[in-house]
N, C-alpha and C positions, 0 to 999 in steps of 0.2 A: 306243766312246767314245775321244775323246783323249784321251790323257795331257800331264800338265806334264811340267818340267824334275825335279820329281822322281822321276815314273813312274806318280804315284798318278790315279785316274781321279775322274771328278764323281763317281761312287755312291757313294764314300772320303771323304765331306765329315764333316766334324765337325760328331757329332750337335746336336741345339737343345739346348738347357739343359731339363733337365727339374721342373718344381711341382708337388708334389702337394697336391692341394686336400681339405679335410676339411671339411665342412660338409652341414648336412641340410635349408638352406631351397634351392630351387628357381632362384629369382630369383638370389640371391648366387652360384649354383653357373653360372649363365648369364653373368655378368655378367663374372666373375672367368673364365671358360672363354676367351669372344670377346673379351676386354680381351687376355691371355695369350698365346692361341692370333694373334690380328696382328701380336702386339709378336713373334712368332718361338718362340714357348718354347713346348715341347710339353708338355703339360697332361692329369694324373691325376685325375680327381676320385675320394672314395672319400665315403663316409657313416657309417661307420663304424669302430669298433679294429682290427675282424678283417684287412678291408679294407689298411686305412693299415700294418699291418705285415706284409700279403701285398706291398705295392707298394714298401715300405721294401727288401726285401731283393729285389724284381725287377732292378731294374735301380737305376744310380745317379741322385740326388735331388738338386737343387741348394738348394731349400728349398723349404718347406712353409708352405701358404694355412692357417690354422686358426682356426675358429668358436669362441667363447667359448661361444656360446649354444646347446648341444646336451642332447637329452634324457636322455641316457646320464651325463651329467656332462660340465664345457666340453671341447672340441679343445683347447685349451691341456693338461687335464689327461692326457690322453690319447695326447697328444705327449710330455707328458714321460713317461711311462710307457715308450714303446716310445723314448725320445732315445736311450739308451744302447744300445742295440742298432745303431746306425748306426757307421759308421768313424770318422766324424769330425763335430765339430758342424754342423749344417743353419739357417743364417736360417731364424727365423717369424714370417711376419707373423699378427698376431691383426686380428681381425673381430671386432667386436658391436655388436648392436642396441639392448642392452640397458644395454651403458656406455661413458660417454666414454672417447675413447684415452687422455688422461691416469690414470684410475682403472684400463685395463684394464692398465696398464704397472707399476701400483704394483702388483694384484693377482696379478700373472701369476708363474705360476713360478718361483722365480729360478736354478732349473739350465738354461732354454731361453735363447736366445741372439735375443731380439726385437728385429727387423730393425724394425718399425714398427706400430702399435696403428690400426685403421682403423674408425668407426664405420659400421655398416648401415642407410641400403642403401648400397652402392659409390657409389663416383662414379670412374668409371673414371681420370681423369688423376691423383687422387687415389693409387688401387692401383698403376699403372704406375710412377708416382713412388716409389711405397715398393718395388715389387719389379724395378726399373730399378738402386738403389740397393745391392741387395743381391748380384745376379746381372746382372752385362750383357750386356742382349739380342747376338742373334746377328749384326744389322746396324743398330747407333744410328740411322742417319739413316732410314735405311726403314722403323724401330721410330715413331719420332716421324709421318712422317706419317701412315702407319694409323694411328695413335693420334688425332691428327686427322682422320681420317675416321670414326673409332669415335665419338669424340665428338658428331661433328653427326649420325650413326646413331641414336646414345639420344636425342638433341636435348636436350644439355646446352648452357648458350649460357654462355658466358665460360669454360668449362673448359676451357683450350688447354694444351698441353704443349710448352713451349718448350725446344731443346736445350737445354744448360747452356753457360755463356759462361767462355770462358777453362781454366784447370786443374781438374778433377777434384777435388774433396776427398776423401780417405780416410774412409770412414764406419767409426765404432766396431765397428760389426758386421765389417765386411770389413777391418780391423784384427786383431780377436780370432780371426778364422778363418784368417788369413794367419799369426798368430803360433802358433797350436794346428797349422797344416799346418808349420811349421817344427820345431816341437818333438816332431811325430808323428812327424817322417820326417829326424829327426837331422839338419839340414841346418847 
């Protein structure tokens, strides 16, 4: 392999940002997989506790997909359960079929740091938008058009994902985690 100007080789790439996904219906674990897995970001699925804190401590986690709606009790609670055992706080986005994002954001947690509240079933440009938001993909422009092909794939029609125009806004979430990675690591 070549090397660049600084020696390091293509197999030396800076890994994808890593999601781990918690949920036990099928459809959502698909959808949320191949949304995920095009936009670049390499993708955990787990179904349940045991699971979610075997993968917590595998390797490092950029943030976490979580079902509201599971038979064991919700991902939400489950997540906070094992939250503090992580180095540092992890975006989650919650899922459910069973309530709107408004209701699942009043109800949820409030020691979890919720990146965005999504009702089921997905609607992928939907997802992308909330976990584009939290973690950015590993190539935006190449993220967006898979994302676009992903869409006419499920044949979803008006659900396009258009880049963002102009400056960035700083989201609360990736606010709160910027300033907790400051105060972790005395900077």
């Amino acid at each position: 392999l070549a090397t660049g100007a600084t020696g390091s080789t293509a197999s030396e790439a800076i890994p994808a940002p890593r999601i781990l996904v918690l949920d036990t219906s099928s459809r959502n674990l698909r959808v949320i997989e191949r949304c995920l897995q095009a936009l670049g970001y390499e993708v955990t699925s787990v179904t349940d506790a045991e699971r979610l804190k075997l993968e917590l401590r595998a390797s490092p986690t950029e943030a976490i997909v979580a079902s509201a709606d599971m038979a064991q009790g919700t991902g939400l609670e489950i997540v906070r359960d094992l939250y503090f055992q992580t180095d540092r706080p992890l975006p989650v986005i919650a899922v459910s079929a069973n309530q709107k994002p408004e209701d699942l954001l009043v109800s949820a947690p409030v020691e979890l740091l919720i990146g965005a509240a999504l009702q089921a079933p997905l609607d992928p440009a939907q997802l992308a938008r909330a976990v584009t938001k939290v973690v950015a993909p590993p190539d935006r422009a190449k993220a967006s058009a898979i994302l676009d092909d992903l869409v006419k794939d499920l044949g979803l029609v008006g659900a396009r994902l258009d880049p963002p125009k102009g400056d960035l806004r700083i989201e609360k979430t990736s606010l709160a985690v910027l300033l907790w990675s400051i105060d972790f690591n005395d900077w």
